[in-house]
NUMARMAR-639366 format. One record per residue (C-alpha): residue number from 1; z, y, x negated. Coordinates in Angstrom, 3 decimals. Layout:
REM NUMARMAR-639366
<site k="NUM" Z="Z" Y="Y" X="X"/>
...
This chain:
REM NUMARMAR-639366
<site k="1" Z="86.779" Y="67.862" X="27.854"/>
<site k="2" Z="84.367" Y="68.356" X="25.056"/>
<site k="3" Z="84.913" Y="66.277" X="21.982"/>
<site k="4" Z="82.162" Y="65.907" X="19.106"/>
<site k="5" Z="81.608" Y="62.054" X="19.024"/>
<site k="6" Z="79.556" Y="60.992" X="15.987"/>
<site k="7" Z="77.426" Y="58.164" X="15.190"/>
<site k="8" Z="76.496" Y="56.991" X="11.462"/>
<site k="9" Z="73.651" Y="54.443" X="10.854"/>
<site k="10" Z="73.978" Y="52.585" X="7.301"/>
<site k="11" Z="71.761" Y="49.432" X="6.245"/>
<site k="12" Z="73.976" Y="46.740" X="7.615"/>
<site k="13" Z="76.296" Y="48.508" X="10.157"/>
<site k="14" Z="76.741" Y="51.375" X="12.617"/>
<site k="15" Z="79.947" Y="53.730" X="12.256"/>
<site k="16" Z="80.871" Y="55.306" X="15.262"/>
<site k="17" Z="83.413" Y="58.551" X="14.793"/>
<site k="18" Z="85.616" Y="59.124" X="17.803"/>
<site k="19" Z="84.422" Y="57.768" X="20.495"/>
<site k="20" Z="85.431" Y="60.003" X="23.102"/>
<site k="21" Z="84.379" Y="60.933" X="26.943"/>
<site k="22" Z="81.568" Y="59.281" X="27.969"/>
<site k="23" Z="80.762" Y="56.547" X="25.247"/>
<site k="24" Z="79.868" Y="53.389" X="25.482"/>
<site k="25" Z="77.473" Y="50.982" X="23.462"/>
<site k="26" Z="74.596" Y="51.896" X="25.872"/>
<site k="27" Z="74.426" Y="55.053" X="24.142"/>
<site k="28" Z="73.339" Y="53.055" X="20.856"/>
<site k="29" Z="70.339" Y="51.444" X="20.881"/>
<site k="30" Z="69.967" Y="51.338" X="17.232"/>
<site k="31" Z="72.920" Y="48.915" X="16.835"/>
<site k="32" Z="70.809" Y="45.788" X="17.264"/>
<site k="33" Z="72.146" Y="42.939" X="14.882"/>
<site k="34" Z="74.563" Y="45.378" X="12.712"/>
<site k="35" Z="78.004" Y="45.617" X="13.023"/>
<site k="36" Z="79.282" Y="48.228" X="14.949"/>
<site k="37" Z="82.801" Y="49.593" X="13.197"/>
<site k="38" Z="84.884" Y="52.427" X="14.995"/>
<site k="39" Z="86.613" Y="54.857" X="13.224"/>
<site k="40" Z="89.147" Y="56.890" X="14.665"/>
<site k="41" Z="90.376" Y="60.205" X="13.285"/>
<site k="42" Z="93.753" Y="59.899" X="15.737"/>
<site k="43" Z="94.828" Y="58.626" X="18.623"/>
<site k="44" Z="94.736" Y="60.948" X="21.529"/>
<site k="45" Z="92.992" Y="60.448" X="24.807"/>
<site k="46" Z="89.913" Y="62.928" X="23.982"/>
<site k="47" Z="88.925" Y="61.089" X="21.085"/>
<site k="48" Z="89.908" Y="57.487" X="21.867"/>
<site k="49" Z="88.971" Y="57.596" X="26.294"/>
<site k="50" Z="85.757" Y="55.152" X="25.943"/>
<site k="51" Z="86.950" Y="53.437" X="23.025"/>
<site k="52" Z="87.066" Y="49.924" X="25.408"/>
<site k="53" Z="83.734" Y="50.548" X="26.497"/>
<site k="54" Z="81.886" Y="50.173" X="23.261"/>
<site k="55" Z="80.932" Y="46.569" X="21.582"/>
<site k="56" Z="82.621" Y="47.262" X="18.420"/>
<site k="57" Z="83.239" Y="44.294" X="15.100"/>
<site k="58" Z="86.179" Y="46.514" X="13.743"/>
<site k="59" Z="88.335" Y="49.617" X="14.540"/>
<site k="60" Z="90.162" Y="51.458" X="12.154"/>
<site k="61" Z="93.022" Y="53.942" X="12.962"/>
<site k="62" Z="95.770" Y="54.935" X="10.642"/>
<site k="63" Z="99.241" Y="52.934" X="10.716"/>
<site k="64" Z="101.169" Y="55.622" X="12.174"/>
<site k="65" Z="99.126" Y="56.154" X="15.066"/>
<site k="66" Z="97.918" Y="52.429" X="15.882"/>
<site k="67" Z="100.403" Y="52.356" X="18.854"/>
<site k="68" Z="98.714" Y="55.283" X="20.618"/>
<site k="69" Z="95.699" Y="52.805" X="21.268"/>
<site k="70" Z="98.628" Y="50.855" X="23.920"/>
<site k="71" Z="100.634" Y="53.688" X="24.801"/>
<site k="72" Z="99.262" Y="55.786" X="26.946"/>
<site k="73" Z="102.003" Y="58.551" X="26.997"/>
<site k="74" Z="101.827" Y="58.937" X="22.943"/>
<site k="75" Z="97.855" Y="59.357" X="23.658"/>
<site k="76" Z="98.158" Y="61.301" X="26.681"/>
<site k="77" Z="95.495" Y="58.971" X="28.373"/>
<site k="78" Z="98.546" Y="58.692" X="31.475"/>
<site k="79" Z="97.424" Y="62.189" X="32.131"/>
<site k="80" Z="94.032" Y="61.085" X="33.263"/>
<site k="81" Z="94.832" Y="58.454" X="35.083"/>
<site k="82" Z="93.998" Y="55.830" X="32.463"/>
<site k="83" Z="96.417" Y="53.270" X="31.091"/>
<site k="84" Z="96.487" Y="51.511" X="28.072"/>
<site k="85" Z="93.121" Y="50.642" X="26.133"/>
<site k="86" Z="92.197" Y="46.737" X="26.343"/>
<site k="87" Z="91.430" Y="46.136" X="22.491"/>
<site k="88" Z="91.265" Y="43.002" X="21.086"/>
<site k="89" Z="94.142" Y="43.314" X="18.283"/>
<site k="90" Z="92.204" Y="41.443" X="15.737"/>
<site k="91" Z="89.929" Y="43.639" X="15.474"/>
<site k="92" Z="91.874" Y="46.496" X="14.632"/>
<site k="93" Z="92.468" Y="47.510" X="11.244"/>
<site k="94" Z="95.285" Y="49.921" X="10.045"/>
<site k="95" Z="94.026" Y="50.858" X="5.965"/>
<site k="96" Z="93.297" Y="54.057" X="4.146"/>
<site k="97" Z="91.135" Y="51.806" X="1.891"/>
<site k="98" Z="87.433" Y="51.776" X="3.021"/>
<site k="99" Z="84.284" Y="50.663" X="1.885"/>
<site k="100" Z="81.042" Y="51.477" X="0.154"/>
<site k="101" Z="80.835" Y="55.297" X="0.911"/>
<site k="102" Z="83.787" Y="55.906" X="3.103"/>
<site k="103" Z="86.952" Y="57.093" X="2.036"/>
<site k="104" Z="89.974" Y="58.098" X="4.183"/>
<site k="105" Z="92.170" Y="61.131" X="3.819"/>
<site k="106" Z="95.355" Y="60.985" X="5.389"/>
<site k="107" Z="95.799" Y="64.468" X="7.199"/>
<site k="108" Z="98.919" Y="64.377" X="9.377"/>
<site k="109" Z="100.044" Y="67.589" X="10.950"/>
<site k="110" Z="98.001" Y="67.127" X="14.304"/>
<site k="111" Z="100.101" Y="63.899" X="14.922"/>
<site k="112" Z="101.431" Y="61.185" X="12.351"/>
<site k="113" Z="98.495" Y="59.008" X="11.554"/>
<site k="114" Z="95.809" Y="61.750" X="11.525"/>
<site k="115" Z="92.648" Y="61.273" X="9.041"/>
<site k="116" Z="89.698" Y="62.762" X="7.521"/>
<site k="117" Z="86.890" Y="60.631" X="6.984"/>
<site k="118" Z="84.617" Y="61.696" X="3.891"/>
<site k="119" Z="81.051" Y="60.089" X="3.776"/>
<site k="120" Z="78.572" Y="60.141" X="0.835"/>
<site k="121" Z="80.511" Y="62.914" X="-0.605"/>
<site k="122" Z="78.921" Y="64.907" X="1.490"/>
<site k="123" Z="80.115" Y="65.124" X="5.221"/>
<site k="124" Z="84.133" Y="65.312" X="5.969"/>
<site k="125" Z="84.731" Y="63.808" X="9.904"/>
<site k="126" Z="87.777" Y="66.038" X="10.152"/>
<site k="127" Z="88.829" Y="65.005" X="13.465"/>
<site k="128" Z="91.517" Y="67.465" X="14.712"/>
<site k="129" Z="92.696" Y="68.387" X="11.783"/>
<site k="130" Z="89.957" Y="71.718" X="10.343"/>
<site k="131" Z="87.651" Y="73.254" X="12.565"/>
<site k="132" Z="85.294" Y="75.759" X="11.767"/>
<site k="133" Z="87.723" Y="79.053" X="12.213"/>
<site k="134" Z="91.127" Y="77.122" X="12.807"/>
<site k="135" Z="93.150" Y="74.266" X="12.760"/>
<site k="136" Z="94.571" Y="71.017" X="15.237"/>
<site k="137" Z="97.454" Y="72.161" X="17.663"/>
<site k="138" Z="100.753" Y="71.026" X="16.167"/>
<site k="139" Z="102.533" Y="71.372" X="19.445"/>
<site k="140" Z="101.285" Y="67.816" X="21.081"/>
<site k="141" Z="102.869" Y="64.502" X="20.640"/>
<site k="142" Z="103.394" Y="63.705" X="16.892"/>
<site k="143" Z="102.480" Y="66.900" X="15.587"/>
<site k="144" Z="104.111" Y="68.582" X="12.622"/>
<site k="145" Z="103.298" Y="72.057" X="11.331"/>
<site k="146" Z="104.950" Y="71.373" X="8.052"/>
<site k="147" Z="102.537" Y="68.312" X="7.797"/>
<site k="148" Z="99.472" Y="69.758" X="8.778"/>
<site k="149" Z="100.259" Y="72.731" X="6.291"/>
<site k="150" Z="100.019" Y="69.923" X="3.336"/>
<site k="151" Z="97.180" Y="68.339" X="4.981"/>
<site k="152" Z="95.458" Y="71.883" X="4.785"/>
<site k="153" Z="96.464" Y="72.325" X="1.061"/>
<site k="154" Z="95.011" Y="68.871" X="0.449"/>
<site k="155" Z="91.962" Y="69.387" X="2.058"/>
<site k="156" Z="91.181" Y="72.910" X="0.210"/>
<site k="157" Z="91.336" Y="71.380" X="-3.011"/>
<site k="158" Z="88.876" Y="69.082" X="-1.544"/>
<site k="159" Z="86.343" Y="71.734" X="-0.313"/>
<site k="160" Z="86.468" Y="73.550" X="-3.858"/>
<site k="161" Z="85.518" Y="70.643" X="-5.232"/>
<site k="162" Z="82.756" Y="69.657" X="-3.047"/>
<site k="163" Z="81.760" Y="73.255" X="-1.629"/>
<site k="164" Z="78.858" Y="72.376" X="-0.293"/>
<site k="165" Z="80.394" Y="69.898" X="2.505"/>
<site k="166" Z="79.350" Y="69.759" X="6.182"/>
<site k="167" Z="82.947" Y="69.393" X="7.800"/>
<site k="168" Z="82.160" Y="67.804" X="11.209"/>
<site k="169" Z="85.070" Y="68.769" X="13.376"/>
<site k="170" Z="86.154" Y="66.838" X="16.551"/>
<site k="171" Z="85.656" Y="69.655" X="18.589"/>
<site k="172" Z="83.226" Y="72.832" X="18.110"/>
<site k="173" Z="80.589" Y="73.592" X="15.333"/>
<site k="174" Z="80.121" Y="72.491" X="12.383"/>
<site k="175" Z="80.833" Y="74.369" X="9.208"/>
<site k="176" Z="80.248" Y="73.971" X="5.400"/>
<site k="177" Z="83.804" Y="73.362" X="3.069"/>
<site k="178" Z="82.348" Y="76.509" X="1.516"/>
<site k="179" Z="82.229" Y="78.503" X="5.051"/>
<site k="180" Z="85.737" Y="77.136" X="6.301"/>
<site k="181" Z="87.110" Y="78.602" X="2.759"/>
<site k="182" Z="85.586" Y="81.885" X="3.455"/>
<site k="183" Z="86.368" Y="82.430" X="7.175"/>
<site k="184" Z="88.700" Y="80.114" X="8.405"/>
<site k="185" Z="92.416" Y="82.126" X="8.165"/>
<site k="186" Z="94.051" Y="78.870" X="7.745"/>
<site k="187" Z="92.322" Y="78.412" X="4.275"/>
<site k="188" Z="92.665" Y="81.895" X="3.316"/>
């Protein structure tokens, strides 16, 4: 399945974005003595498969979808033969609130605990939620239409404000908040 995985490299720490199919901390050589912190956008298999596989100091995941990580019928990893994810639980972290230049938009609508994670005011993770010409299914475990139609509104206001944005979907291109507003019929 093909699922954008990201990777962000700050002065004292690595953030890792969804780490999907075929992650692990081999992939990162340019860890070396920071601290590695996973974020996760939500908790279904495609974007959480290899999260055991990766060396991490901290994973964050929303509240409301903190159980998919141990359920592998809310996550849908039981479909691919994989049970539950061995995570130590102290190092997961379920806040809204992060640090320096993160901040966390909660976005449900694809399931419960979906986020948006907005960097330097100028890239939006978006996870499931916005893609390039058209939104997360609503149909899958958790999902809501009637929440991911608020999650939309919130996010437009965001992408008039900053219009310039690279949204950085978990699946597909790439888009500016700018190009989303323009073609994307969900933000029409």
């Amino acid at each position: 399945m093909d699922e954008n995985c990201y990777v962000v490299e700050e002065k004292d720490r690595v953030t890792i974005i969804d780490p999907g199919w075929g992650v692990s901390s081999e992939f990162f050589p340019l860890v070396g003595n920071k601290q590695v912190r996973v974020l996760l956008t939500h908790g279904h298999a495609d974007h959480i498969f290899d999260l055991d596989k990766i060396i991490s100091d901290e994973i964050v995941i929303h509240e409301l979808d903190r159980n998919m990580l141990i359920d592998p019928e809310k996550s849908l990893l039981n479909i691919f033969g994989k049970e539950a994810l061995l995570i130590e639980e102290a190092k997961i972290r379920t806040t809204e609130i992060l640090d320096g230049l993160w901040k966390c938009f909660h976005t449900p609508g694809h399931t419960e605990g979906s986020c948006c994670f907005l960097y330097d005011e100028k890239h939006l993770f978006s996870g499931d939620t916005v893609f390039s010409n058209s939104i997360g299914r609503t149909d899958l475990p958790g999902g809501n239409k009637i929440e991911m139609e608020r999650s939309i509104q919130q996010l437009r206001r965001l992408f008039y404000e900053l219009p310039n944005l690279r949204v950085l979907p978990g699946h597909g291109p790439e888009a500016t908040a700018q190009d989303i507003l323009r073609e994307n019929p969900f933000f029409r």
